[in-house]
C-alpha positions in Angstrom: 115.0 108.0 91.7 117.2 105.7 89.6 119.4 102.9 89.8 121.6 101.7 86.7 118.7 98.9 86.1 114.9 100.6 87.9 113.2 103.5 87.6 111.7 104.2 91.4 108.7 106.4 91.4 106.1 107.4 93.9 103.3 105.2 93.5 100.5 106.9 91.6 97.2 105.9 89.9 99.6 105.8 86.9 101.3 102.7 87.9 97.4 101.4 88.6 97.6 99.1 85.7 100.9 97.7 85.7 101.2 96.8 89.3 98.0 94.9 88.6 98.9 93.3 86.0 102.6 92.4 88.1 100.2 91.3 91.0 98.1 89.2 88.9 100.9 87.2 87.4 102.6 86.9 90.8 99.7 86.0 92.4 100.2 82.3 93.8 103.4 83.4 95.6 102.3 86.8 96.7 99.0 85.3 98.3 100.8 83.6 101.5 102.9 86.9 102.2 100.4 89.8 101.1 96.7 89.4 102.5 95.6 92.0 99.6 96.5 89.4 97.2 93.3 87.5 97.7 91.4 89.7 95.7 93.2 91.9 93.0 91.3 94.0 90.3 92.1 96.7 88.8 89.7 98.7 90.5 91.1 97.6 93.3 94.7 99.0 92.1 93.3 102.3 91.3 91.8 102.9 94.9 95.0 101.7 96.4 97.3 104.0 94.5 95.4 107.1 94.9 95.4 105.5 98.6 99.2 105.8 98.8 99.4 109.2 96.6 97.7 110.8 99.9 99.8 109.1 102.3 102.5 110.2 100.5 101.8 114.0 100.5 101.0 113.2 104.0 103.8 111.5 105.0 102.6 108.9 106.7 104.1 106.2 104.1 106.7 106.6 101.1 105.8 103.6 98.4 107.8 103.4 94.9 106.8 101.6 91.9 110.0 99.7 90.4 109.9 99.8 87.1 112.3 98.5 84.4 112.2 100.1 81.0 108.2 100.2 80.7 107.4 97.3 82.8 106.2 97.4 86.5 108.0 95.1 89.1 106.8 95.8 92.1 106.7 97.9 95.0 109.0 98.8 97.2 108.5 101.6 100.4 108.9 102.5 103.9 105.9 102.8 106.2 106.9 105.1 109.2 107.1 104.1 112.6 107.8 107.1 114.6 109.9 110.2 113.7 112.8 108.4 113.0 112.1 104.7 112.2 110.2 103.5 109.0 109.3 99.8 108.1 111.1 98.3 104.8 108.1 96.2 102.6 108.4 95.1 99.1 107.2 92.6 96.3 108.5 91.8 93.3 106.9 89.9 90.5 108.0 86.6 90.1 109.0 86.2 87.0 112.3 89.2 87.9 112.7 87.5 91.5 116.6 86.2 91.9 118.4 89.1 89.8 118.6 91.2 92.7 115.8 94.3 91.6 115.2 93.9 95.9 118.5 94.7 97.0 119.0 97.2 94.4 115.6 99.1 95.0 116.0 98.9 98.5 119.8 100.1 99.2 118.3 102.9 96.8 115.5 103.4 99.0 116.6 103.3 102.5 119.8 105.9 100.9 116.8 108.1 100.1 115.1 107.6 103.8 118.3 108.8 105.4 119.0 112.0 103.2 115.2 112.7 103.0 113.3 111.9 105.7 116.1 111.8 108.5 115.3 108.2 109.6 117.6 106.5 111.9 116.3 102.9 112.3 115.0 100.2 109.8 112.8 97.6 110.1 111.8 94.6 107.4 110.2 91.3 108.2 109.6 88.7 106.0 108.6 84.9 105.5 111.4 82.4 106.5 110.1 80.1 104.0 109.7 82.9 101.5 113.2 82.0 100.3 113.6 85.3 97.8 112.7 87.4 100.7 114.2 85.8 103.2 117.2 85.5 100.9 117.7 89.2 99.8 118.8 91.0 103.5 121.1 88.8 104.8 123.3 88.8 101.8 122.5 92.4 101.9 123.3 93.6 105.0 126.6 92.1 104.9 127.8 94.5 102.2 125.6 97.4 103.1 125.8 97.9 106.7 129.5 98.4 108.1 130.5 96.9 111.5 126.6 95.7 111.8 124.8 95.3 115.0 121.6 93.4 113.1 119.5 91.7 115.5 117.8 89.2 114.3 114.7 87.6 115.7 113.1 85.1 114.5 109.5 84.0 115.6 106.2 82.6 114.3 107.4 81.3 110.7 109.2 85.1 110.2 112.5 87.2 110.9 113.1 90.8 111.7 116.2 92.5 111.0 116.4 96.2 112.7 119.2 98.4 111.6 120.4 102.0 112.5 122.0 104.5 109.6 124.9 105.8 111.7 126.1 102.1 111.1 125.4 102.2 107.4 128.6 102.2 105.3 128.3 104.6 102.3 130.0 101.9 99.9 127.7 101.4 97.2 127.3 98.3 95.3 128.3 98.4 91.1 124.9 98.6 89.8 123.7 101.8 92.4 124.3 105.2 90.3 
């Protein structure tokens, strides 16, 4: 998939290397979000991504790489929870977060979870005092999803915002192609 700025692709052992190296300079603030970020190693990488190539064909989960020109970002992907609701997750290196790679990858993303996999409901939690996470969906939803019912519920240091599609507005921000 594509955006005017990120190339989206399924995560494969092709991306091994270049997520690692993403994860390895984003390490200090990936480590008190993402538990796998104790230990990364490229061997490490390489079992996860052929991990998440079969989990893809099976379709338990639906993880894309971003990538910008030749360079990994990050990840971004939904993680089912039922037939018809999936769980939002993503990381972005640090040195791209605040230019808006999250929003764009994931209004591309959940576009793609409606049209392809029929999903219904959203959810994504993140750190409250992860302030580019926490940042990213409420600006978001406020464009995205028209007439909005968002709950959000904040407990234990984190918030969950839960959306449905049939309240998604198909108004697409500039930079979506």
């Amino acid at each position: 998939m594509q955006t005017s700025r990120l190339r989206l692709e399924p995560v494969s052992v092709h991306h091994a290397e270049g997520l690692y190296r993403a994860a390895l300079s984003s390490r200090a603030e990936l480590l008190p979000w993402m538990p796998w970020a104790r230990e990364i190693t490229l061997a490490g990488n390489h079992r996860h991504t052929a991990e998440d190539e079969r989990a893809w064909a099976a379709g338990e989960h639906f993880y894309f790489a971003a990538v910008e020109d030749a360079l990994a970002l990050g990840v971004i992907g939904l993680e089912r929870d039922g037939d018809a609701s999936a769980w939002l997750h993503y990381w972005i290196r640090s040195d791209r977060t605040g230019l808006g790679y999250a929003t764009e990858a994931a209004e591309r993303v959940l576009r793609w979870g409606v049209e392809q996999l029929s999903l219904k409901r959203f959810s994504l939690w993140a750190g409250v005092d992860n302030r580019p996470a926490a940042g990213w969906p409420r600006s978001w939803a406020s464009w995205t999803w028209a007439s909005c019912r968002n709950r959000w519920r904040v407990a234990s240091g984190s918030f969950r915002l839960n959306v449905t599609s049939d309240r998604w507005s198909p108004a697409r921000p500039s930079w979506i192609s």
